[in-house]
NUMAR-585950 format. One record per residue (C-alpha): residue in three letters; y, x, z. Coordinates in Angstrom, 2 decimals. Layout:
+-----+---------+---------+---------+
|  aa |       Y |       X |       Z |
+-----+---------+---------+---------+
| ala |       Y |       X |       Z |
...
+-----+---------+---------+---------+
//
This chain:
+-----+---------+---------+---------+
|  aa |       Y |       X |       Z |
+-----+---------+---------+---------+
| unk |  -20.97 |   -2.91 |  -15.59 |
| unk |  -17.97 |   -1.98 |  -13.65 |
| unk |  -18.01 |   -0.79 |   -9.84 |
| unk |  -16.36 |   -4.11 |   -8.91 |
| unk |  -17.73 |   -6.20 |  -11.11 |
| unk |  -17.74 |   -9.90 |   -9.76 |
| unk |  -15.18 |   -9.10 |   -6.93 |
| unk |  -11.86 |  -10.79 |   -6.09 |
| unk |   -8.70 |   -8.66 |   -4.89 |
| unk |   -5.51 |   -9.84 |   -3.45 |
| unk |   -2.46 |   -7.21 |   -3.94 |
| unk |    0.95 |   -7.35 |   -2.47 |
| unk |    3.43 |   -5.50 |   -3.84 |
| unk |    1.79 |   -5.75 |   -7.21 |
| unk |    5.04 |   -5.87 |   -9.36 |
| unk |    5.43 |   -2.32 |   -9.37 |
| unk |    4.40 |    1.20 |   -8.31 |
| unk |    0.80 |    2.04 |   -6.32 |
| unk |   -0.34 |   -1.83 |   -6.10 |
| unk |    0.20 |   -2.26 |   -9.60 |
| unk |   -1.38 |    0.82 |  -10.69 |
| unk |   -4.23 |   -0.65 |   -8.20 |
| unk |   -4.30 |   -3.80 |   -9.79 |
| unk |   -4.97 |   -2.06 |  -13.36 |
| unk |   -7.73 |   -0.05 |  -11.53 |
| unk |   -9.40 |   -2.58 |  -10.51 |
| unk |   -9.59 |   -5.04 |  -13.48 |
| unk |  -10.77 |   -2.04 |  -15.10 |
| unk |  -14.10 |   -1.69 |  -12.84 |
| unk |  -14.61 |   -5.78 |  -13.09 |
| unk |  -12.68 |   -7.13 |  -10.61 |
| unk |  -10.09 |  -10.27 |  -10.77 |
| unk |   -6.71 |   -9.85 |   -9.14 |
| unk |   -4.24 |  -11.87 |   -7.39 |
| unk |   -0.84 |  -10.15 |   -8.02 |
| unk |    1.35 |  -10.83 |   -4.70 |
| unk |    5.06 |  -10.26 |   -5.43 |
| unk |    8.53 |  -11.83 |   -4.33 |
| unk |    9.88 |  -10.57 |   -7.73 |
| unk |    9.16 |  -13.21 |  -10.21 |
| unk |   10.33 |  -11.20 |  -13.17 |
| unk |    7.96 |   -8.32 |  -12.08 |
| unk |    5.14 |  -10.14 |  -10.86 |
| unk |    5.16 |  -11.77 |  -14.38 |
| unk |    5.47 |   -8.23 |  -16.23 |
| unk |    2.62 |   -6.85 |  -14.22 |
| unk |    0.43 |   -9.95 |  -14.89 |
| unk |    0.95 |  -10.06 |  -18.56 |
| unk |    0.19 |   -5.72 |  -18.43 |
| unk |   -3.30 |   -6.65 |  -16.29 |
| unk |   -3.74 |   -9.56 |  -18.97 |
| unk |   -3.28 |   -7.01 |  -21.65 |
| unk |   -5.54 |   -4.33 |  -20.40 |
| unk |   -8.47 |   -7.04 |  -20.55 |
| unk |   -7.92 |   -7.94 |  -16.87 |
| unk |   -8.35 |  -11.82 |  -15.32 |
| unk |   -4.95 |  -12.34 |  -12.67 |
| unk |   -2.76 |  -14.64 |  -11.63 |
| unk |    0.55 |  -13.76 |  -10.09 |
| unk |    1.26 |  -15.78 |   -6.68 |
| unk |    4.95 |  -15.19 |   -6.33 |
| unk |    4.92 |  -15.00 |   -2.03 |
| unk |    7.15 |  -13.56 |    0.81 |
| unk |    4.70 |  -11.49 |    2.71 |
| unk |    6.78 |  -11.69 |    5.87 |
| unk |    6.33 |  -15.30 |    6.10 |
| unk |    3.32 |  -17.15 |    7.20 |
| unk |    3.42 |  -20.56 |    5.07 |
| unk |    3.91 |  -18.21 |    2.03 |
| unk |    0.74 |  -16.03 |    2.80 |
| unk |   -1.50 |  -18.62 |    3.91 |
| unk |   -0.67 |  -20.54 |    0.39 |
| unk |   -0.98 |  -17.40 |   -1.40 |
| unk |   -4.55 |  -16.77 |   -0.54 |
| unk |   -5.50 |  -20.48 |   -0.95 |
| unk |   -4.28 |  -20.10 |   -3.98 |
| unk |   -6.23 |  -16.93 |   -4.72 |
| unk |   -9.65 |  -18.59 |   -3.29 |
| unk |   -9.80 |  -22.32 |   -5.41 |
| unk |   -8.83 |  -19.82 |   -8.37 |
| unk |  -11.66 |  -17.33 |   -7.66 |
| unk |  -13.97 |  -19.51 |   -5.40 |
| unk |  -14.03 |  -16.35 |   -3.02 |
| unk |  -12.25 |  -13.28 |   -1.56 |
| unk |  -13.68 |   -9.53 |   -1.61 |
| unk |  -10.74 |   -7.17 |   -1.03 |
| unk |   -7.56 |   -7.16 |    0.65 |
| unk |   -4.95 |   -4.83 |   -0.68 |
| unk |   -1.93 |   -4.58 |    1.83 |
| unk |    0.62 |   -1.95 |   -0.21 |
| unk |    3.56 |   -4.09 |   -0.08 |
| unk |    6.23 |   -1.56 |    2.35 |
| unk |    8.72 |    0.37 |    2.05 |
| unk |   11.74 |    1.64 |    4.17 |
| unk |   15.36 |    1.62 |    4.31 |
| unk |   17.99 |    4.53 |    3.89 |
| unk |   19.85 |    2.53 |    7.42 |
| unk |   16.71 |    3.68 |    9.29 |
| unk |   18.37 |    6.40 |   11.23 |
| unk |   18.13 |    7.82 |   14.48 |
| unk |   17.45 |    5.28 |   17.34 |
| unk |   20.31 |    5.06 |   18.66 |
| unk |   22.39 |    4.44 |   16.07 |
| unk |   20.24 |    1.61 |   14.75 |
| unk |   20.87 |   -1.93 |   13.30 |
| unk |   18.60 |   -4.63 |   14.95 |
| unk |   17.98 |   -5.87 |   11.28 |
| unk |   16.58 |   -2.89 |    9.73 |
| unk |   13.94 |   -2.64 |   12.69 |
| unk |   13.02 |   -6.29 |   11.87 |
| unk |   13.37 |   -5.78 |    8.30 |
| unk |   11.15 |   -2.99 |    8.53 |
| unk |    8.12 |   -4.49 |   11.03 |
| unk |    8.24 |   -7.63 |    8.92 |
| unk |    7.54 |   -6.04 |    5.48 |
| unk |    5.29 |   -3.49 |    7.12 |
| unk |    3.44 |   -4.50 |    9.69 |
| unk |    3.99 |   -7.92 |   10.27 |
| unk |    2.89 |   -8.56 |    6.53 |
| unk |   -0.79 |   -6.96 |    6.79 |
| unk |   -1.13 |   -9.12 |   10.00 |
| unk |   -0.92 |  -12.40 |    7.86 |
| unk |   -2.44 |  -11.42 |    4.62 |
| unk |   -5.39 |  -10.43 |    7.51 |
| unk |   -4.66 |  -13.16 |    9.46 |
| unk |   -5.54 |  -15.82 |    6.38 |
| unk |   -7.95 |  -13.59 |    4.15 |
| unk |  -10.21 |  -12.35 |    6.87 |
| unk |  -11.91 |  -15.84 |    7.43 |
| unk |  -12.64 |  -16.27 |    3.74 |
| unk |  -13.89 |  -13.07 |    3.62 |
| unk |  -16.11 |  -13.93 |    7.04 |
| unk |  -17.65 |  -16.51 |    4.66 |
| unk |  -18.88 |  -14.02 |    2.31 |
| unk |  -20.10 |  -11.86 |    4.90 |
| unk |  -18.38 |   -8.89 |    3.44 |
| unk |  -14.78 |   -7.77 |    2.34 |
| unk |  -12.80 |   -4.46 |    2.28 |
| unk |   -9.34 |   -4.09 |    3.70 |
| unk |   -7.29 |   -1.58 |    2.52 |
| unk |   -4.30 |   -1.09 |    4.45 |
| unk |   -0.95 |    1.55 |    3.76 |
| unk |   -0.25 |    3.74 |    5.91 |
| unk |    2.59 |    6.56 |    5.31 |
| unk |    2.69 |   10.50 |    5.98 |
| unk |    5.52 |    9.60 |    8.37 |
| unk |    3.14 |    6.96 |   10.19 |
| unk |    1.30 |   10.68 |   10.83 |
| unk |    3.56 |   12.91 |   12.21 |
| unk |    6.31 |   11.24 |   12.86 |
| unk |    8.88 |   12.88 |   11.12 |
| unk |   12.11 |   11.20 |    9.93 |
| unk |   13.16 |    7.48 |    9.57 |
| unk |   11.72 |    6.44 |   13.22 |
| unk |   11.52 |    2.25 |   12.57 |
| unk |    9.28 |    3.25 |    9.41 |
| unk |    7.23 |    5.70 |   11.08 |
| unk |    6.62 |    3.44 |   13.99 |
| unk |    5.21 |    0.41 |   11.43 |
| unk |    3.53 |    3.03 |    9.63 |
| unk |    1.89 |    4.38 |   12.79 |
| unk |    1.23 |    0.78 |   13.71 |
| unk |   -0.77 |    0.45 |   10.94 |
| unk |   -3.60 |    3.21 |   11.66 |
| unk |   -4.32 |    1.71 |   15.21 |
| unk |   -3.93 |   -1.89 |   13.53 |
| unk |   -6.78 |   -0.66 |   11.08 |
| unk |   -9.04 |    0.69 |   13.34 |
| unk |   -9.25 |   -2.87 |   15.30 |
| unk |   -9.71 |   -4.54 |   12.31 |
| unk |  -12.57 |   -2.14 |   11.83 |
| unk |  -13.64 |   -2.97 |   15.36 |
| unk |  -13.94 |   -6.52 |   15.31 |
| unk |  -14.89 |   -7.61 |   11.92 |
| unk |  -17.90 |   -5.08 |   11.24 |
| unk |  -20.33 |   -7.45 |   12.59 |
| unk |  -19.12 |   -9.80 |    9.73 |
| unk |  -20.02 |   -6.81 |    6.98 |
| unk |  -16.18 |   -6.37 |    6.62 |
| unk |  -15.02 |   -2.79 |    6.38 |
| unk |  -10.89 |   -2.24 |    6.96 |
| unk |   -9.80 |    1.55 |    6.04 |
| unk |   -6.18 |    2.39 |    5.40 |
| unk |   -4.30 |    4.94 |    3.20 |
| unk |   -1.01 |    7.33 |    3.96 |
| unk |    0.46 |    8.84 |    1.01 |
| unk |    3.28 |   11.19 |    1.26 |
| unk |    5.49 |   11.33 |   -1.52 |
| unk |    4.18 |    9.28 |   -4.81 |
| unk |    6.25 |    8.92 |   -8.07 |
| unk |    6.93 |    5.07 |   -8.17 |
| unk |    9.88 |    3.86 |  -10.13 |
| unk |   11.73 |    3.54 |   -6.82 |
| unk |   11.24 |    7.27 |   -6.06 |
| unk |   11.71 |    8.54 |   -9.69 |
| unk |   14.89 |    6.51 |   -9.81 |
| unk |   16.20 |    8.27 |   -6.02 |
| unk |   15.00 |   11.51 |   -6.69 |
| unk |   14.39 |   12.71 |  -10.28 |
| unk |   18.20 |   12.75 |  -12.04 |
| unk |   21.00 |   15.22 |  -12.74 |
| unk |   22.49 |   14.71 |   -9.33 |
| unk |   19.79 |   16.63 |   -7.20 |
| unk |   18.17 |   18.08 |  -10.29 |
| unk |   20.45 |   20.00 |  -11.83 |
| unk |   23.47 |   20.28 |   -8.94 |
| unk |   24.55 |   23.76 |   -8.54 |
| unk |   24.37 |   22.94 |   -4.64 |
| unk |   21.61 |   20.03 |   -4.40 |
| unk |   22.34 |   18.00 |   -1.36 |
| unk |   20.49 |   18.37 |    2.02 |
| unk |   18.24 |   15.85 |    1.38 |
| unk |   17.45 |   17.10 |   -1.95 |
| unk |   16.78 |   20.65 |   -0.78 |
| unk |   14.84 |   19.24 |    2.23 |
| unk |   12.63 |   17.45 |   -1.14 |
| unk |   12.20 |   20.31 |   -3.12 |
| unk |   10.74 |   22.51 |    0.38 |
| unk |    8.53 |   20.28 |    1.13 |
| unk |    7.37 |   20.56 |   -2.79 |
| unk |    6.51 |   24.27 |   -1.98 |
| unk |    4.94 |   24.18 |    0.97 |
| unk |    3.26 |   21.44 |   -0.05 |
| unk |    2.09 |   21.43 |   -3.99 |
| unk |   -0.27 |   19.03 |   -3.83 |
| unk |    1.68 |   16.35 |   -1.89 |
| unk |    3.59 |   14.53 |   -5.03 |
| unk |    1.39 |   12.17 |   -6.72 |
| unk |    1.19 |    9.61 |   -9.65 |
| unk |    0.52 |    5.85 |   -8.30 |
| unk |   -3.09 |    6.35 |  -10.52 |
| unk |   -3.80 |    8.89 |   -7.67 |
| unk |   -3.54 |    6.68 |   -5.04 |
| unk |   -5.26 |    3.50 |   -7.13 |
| unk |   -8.44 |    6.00 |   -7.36 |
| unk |   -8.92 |    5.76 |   -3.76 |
| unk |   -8.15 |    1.56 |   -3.48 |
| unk |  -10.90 |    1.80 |   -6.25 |
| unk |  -12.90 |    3.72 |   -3.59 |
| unk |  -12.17 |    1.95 |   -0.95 |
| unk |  -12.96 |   -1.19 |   -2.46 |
| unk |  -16.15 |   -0.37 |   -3.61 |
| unk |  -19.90 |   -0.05 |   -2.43 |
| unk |  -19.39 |    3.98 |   -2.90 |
| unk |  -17.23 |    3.88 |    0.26 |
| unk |  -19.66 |    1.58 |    2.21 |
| unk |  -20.19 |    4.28 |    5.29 |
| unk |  -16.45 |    4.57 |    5.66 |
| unk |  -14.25 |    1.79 |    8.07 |
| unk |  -11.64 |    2.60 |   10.53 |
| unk |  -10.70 |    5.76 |    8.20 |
| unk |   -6.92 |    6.82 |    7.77 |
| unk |   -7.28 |    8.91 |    4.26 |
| unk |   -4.44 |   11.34 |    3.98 |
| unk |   -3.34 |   11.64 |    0.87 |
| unk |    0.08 |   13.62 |    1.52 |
| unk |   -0.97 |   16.99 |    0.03 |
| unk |   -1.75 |   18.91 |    3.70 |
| unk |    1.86 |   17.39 |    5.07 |
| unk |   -0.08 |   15.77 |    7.78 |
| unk |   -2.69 |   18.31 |    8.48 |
| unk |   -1.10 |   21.71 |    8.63 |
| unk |    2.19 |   23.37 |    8.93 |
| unk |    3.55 |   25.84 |    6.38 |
| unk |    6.38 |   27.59 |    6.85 |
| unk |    8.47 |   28.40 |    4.08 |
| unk |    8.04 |   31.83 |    2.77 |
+-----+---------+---------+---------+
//
């Protein structure tokens, strides 16, 4: 018997990168998923790759940022499933226009609460009562190295940040219904977004590698341990989602290699 054998997990974001790697975790250990993705053409592909592995989804494809859209998505999840066990939040992500303050767009700072901050909120705000009903649940929240230290692309960071203390009230309130909420901040994790910024011949193999690039490849070896596969990360959801992890609940894990724990100065 699997470690989550019997659960039900919704995942947004589950098209691609760490929430789909989660979603393939977790069928593995028993559970059944609701894949949460705006992209239909993903959201299918990732469905018929759970479906393949021996997994039970369905793909719900939802807005996040929108209320209507959530609230239908878990409905949909729950007369499916008959229940809800864990909420997987990893939908995110930031923009190259988040630069300094000052020089800001007004739409990239909503862009950027609404996918990252406002979206947990809802998938909370509608999952939380089903999950009241069991008298149990795990939310898993993302978090980001930036939402850490604050380093770098300030709207991001702040949503980021946002999350932690957003966690830890979650944890707060809902432990008296047996529902534990812990979140996650990964640093730098090769999805097929970042392979497709980062690993190619034009920072690779430049004779002069741009700032940015050179800023990468630092970071790299000051920090070895801070790149990581998606599979990395879906170890922990697995974690997280299980009984194993039943002590832990307002918890920010760190998994960013040391980036948010210690400085290293280049040698």
């Amino acid at each position: 018997m699997g470690r989550l054998e019997g659960k039900v997990a919704f995942i947004t974001g589950a098209g691609a990168g760490i929430a789909k790697a989660s979603a393939l975790a977790l069928v593995t250990e028993g559970a059944r998923v609701a894949l949460v993705e705006i992209n239909r053409e993903l959201g299918r592909t990732a469905e018929k790759q759970v479906r393949k592995a021996g997994g039970d989804a369905i793909f719900l494809e939802t807005d996040v940022t929108k209320d209507d859209a959530v609230k239908r998505a878990i409905g949909a999840t729950v007369d499916r499933y008959g229940k809800l066990d864990v909420l997987v939040n990893c939908a995110g992500g930031s923009l190259q226009e988040d630069v300094p303050v000052h020089e800001m767009d007004l739409a990239v700072w909503k862009h950027t609460i609404a996918l990252n901050l406002l979206h947990p909120f809802l998938c909370c705000r509608h999952g939380i009562p089903h999950m009241i009903k069991g008298s149990s649940g795990s939310i898993i929240n993302f978090s980001s190295s930036l939402g850490m230290i604050g380093a770098g692309k300030p709207i991001y960071a702040a949503a980021k940040g946002g999350i932690v203390s957003f966690t830890r009230a979650l944890a707060w309130e809902y432990a008296k219904n047996g529902i534990r909420a812990n979140a996650i901040a990964p640093a730098t994790v090769r999805t097929e977004r970042s392979i497709k910024r980062w690993e190619n011949k034009d920072w690779l193999l430049a004779e002069k590698p741009s700032p940015a690039a050179q800023a990468r490849m630092a970071i790299q070896k000051n920090y070895p341990f801070s790149l990581g596969e998606p599979e990395d990360i879906a170890s922990i959801v697995v974690f997280l989602a299980s009984n194993e992890s039943r002590m832990l609940t307002g918890a920010v894990i760190a998994a960013d290699g040391g980036r948010s724990s210690y400085l290293k100065i280049s040698d």
